[in-house]
C-alpha positions in Angstrom: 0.0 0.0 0.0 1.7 3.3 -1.1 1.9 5.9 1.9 1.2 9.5 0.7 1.6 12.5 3.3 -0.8 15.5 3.3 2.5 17.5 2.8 6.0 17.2 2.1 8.4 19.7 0.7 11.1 20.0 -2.1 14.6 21.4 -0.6 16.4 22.0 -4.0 20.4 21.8 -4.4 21.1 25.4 -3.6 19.3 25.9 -0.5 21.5 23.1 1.1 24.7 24.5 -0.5 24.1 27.8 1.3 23.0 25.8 4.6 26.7 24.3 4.3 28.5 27.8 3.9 26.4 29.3 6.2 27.4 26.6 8.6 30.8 26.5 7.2 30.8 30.2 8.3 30.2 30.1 11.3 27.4 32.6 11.2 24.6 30.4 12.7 22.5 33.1 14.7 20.8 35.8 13.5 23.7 37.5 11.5 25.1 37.1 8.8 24.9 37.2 5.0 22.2 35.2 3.9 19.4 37.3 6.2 20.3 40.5 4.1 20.0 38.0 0.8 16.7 36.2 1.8 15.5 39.7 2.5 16.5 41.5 -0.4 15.2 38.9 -2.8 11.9 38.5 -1.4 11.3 42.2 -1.8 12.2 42.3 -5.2 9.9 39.3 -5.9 7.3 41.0 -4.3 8.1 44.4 -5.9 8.0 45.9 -2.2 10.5 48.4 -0.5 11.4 46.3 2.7 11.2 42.8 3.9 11.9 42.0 7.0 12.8 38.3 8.8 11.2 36.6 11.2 10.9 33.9 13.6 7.0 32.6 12.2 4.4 33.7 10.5 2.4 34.3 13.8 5.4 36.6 15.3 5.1 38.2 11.8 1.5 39.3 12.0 2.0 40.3 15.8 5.3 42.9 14.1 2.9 44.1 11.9 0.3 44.8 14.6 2.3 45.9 17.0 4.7 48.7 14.6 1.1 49.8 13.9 0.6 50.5 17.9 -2.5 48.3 17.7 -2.9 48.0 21.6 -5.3 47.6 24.4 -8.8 48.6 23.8 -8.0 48.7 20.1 -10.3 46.0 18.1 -8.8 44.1 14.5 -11.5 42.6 12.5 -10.5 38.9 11.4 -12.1 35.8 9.5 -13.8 33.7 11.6 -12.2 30.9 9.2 -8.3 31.0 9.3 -5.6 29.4 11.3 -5.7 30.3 15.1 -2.6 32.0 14.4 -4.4 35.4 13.0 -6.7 35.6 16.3 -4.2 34.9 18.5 -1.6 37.8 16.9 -4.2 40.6 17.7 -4.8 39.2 21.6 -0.4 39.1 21.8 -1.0 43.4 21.2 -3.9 43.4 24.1 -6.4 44.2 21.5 -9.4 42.0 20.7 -10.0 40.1 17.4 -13.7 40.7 15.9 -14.3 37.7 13.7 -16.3 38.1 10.7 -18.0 35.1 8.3 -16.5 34.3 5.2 -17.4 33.6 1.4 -18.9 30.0 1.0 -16.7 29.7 -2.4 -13.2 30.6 -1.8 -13.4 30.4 2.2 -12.0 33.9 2.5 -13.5 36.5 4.7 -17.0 38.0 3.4 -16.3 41.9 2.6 -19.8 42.5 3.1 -19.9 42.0 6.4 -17.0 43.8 7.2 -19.1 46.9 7.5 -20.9 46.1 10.7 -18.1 45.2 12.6 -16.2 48.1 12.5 -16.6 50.3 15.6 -14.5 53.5 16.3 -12.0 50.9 18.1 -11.4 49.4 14.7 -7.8 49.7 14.4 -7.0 47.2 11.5 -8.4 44.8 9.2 -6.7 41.6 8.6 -7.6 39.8 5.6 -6.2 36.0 5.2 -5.8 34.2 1.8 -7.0 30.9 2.5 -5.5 27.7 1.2 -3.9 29.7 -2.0 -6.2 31.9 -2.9 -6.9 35.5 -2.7 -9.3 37.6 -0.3 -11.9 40.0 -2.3 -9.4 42.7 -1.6 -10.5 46.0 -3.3 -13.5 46.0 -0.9 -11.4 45.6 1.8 -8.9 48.4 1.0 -12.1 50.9 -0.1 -13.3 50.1 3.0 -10.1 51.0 5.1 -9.5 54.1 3.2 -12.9 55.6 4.0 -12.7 54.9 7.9 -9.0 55.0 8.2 -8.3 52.0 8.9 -5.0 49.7 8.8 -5.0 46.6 6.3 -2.6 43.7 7.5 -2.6 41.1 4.9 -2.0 37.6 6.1 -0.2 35.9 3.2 1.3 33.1 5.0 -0.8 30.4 2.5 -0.7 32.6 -0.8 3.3 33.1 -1.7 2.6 34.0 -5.1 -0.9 34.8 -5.3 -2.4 37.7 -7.4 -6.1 39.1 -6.9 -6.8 41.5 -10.2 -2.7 40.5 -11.5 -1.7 42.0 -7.9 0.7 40.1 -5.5 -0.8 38.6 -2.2 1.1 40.4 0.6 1.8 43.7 -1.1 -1.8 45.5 -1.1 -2.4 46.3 2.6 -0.2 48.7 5.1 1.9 46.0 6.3 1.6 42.4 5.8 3.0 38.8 7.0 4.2 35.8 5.5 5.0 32.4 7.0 7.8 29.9 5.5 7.0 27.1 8.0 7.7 23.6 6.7 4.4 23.1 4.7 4.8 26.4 3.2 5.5 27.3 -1.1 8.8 29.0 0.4 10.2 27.3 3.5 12.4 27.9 6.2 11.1 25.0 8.4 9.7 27.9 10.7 10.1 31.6 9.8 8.4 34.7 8.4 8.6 37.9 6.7 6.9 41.3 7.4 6.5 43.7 4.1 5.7 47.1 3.9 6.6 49.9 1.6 6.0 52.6 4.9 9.9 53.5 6.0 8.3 54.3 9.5 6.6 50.8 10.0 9.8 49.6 8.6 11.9 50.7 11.2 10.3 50.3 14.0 9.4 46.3 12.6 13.1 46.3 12.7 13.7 47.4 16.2 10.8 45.1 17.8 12.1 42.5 16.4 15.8 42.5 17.8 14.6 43.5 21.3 14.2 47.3 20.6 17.3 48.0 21.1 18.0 52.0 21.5 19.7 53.2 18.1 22.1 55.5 20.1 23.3 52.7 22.8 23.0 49.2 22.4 21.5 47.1 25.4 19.1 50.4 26.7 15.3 50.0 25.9 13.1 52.3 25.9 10.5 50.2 24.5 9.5 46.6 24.9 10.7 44.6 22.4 10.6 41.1 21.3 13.2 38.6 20.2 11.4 37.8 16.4 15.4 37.2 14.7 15.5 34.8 11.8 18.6 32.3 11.9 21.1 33.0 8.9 20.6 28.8 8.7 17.1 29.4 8.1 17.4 32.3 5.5 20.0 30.2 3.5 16.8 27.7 3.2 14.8 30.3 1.9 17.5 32.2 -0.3 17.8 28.7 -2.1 14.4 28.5 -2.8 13.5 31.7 -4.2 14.9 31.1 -7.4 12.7 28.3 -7.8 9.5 29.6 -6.9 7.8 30.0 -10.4 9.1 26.2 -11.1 7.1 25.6 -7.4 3.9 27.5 -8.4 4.3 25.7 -11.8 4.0 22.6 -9.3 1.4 23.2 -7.6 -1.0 24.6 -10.8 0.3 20.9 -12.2 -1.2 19.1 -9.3 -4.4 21.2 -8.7 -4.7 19.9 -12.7 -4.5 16.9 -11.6 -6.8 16.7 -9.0 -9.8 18.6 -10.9 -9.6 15.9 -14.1 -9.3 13.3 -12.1 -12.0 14.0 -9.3 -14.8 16.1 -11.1 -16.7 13.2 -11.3 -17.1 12.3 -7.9 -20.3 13.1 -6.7 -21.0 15.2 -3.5 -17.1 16.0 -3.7 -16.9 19.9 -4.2 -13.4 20.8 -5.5 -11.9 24.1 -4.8 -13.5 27.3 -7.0 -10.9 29.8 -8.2 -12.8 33.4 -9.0 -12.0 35.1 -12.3 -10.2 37.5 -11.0 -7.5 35.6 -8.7 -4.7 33.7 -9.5 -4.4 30.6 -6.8 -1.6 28.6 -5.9 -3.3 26.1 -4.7 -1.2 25.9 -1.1 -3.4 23.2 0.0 -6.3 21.3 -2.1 -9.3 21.9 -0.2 -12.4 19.8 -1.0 -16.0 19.7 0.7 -17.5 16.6 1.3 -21.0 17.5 0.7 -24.7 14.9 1.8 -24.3 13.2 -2.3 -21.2 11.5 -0.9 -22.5 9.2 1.1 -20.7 9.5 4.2 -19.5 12.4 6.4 -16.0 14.2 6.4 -14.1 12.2 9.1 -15.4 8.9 8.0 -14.2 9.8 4.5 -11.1 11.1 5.9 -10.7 7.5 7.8 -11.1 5.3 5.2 -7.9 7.3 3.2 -6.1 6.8 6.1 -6.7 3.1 6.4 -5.4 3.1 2.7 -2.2 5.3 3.7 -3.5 8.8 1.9 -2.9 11.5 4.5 -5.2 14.7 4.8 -6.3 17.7 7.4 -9.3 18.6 8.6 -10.3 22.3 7.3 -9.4 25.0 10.2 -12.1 25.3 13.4 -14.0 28.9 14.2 -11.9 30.9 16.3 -14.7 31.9 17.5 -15.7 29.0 18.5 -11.7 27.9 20.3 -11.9 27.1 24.1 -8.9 29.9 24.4 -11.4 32.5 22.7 -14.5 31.4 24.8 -12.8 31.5 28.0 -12.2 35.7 27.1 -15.9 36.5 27.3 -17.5 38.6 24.7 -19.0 35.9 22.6 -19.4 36.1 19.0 -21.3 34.7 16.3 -22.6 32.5 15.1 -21.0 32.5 11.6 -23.1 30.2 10.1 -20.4 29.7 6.9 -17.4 29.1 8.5 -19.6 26.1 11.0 -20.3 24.4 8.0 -17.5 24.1 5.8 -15.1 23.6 9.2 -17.2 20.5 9.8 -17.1 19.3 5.8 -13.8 20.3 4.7 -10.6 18.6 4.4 -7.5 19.0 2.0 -5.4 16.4 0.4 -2.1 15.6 -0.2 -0.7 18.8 -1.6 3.3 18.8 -1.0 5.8 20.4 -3.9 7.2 16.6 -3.5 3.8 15.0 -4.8 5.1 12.9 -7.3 2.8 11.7 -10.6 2.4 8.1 -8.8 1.4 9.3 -5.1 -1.3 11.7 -6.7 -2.5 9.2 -9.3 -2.9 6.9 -6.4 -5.1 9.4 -4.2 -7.1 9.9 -7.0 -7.7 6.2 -7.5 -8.3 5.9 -3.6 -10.6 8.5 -3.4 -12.8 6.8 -6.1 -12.9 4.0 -4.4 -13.9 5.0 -1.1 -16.4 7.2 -2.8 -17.9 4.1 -4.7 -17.3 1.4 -2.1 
């Protein structure tokens, strides 16, 4: 029986060679050449004015809050469907996520309710691309510009995603990326913060290395936080950002792949792609809908018994024990319940090879027909 994980990744030649000299180097911590160079090419990838390391995706998004001087008493409006990580980021400032429902299609948040959660303690807006593909942004941003309000793009699932031919990560004020392991770029954990404000810039800079005072080291007059990159980990990702329009190829490849061979499947719904966004397909994300015959986590079951790997879709935040137990319940959000408790993605690593995905295919068919 062939084994196929949800997600494995591709670490080509020259990200090991620079892992080597930076070892060789002796510049293990977070100095060194390769941070400048990991840097430097993101931002010209992105077409941005600075990119800045960092230790995750999550301690990305709480930079970009924080250089903001999103605080207590300050509310950011969030998807009720995204990775705990984007709630979570907003309650590290002492400000309080407001969750909003999202789009039943691309599982991204639902501009048209963004409206009635903004209160004149709306500090920011945080739209998340979800599983590759682009947030309705141009609401989003007409929104922000009317009130005055922040946009903080979390891209850390959309590395070379374009809504309207635009690059994920470089519409809002300041916005995060994540390279963990699963990641299109990967530093087996990391981030980037990107902005094209000099101001946010800089003081991203200093919270990130402890805010350290620019006129003697080791006084603070600021809290800070340790959020440094390892030069190790930006060799990784300087090696792999000359190959990420071969990955993207990849991953268009296998989201190919996946459409011819499941569209048939009935009560399967495969991932919708709007006119107007480019996805990259970070994870395949299907909904198992009542024509299938049996629910989510049976279906997800029976895979595993025949060694296909997958994840269940993210859970409300709303809805997390952690939230709960703040007070100041919200909801319900009647789209994110539903597809949390139908979706799951399937083996979608840059390693999936013609064989593995030919044999989830033929595995899903099976367990679909019996």
């Amino acid at each position: 029986m062939m084994q196929v994980p949800v997600n494995e990744p591709v670490i080509p030649a020259e990200a090991k060679q620079y892992v080597l000299d930076a070892l060789e180097s002796g510049w293990v911590s977070s100095a060194g050449r390769y941070i400048q160079e990991f840097e430097e090419a993101f931002a010209k990838y992105l077409g941005v004015k600075h990119a800045m390391t960092t230790t995750s995706g999550t301690s990305a998004l709480h930079l970009a809050l924080a250089a903001l001087g999103v605080g207590p008493g300050d509310e950011v409006i969030v998807p009720d469907f995204t990775m705990i990580a984007s709630a979570f980021s907003v309650l590290y400032t002492g400000a309080r996520p407001v969750f909003v429902d999202c789009d039943s299609e691309t599982f991204t948040l639902d501009p048209a309710k963004i409206a009635a959660a903004i209160t004149p303690r709306t500090k920011a807006i945080m739209p998340v691309h979800i599983y590759g593909h682009p947030a309705d942004m141009d609401p989003v941003l007409s929104l922000a510009r009317e009130r005055k309000i922040a946009v903080v793009e979390d891209a850390a699932e959309a590395h070379g995603a374009r809504y309207k031919n635009r690059l994920c990560g470089t519409m809002g004020t300041v916005n995060a990326f994540s390279f963990y392991g699963n990641k299109i770029i990967t530093t087996g954990e990391g981030g980037m913060v990107v902005t094209d404000d000099d101001a946010i810039a800089a003081r991203v800079r200093s919270l990130k290395d402890l805010s350290h005072s620019p006129a003697k080291r080791f006084v603070h007059e600021t809290v800070g936080f340790n959020y440094r990159m390892t030069n190790l980990q930006a060799a990784l990702g300087l090696g792999q950002m000359a190959h990420i329009e071969e990955f993207l190829k990849k991953k268009q490849w296998m989201a190919d792949r996946y459409g011819q061979g499941l569209k048939d499947v009935l009560g399967l719904r495969l991932p919708v792609t709007r006119p107007w966004a480019k996805n990259v397909f970070w994870m395949y994300a299907v909904l198992v809908g009542d024509q299938f015959g049996m629910t989510r986590d049976t279906f997800r079951a029976e895979l595993k018994n025949r060694g296909i790997d997958t994840r269940d879709f993210f859970t409300s935040c709303a809805a997390q024990p952690a939230i709960r137990a703040l007070g100041s319940a919200q909801g319900p959000f009647p789209v994110t319940e539903d597809i949390a408790g139908r979706g799951l993605y399937l083996p979608s690593g840059l390693a999936l090879t013609e064989e593995q995905i030919s044999a989830v295919i033929a595995t899903v068919h099976s367990v679909a027909h019996g």
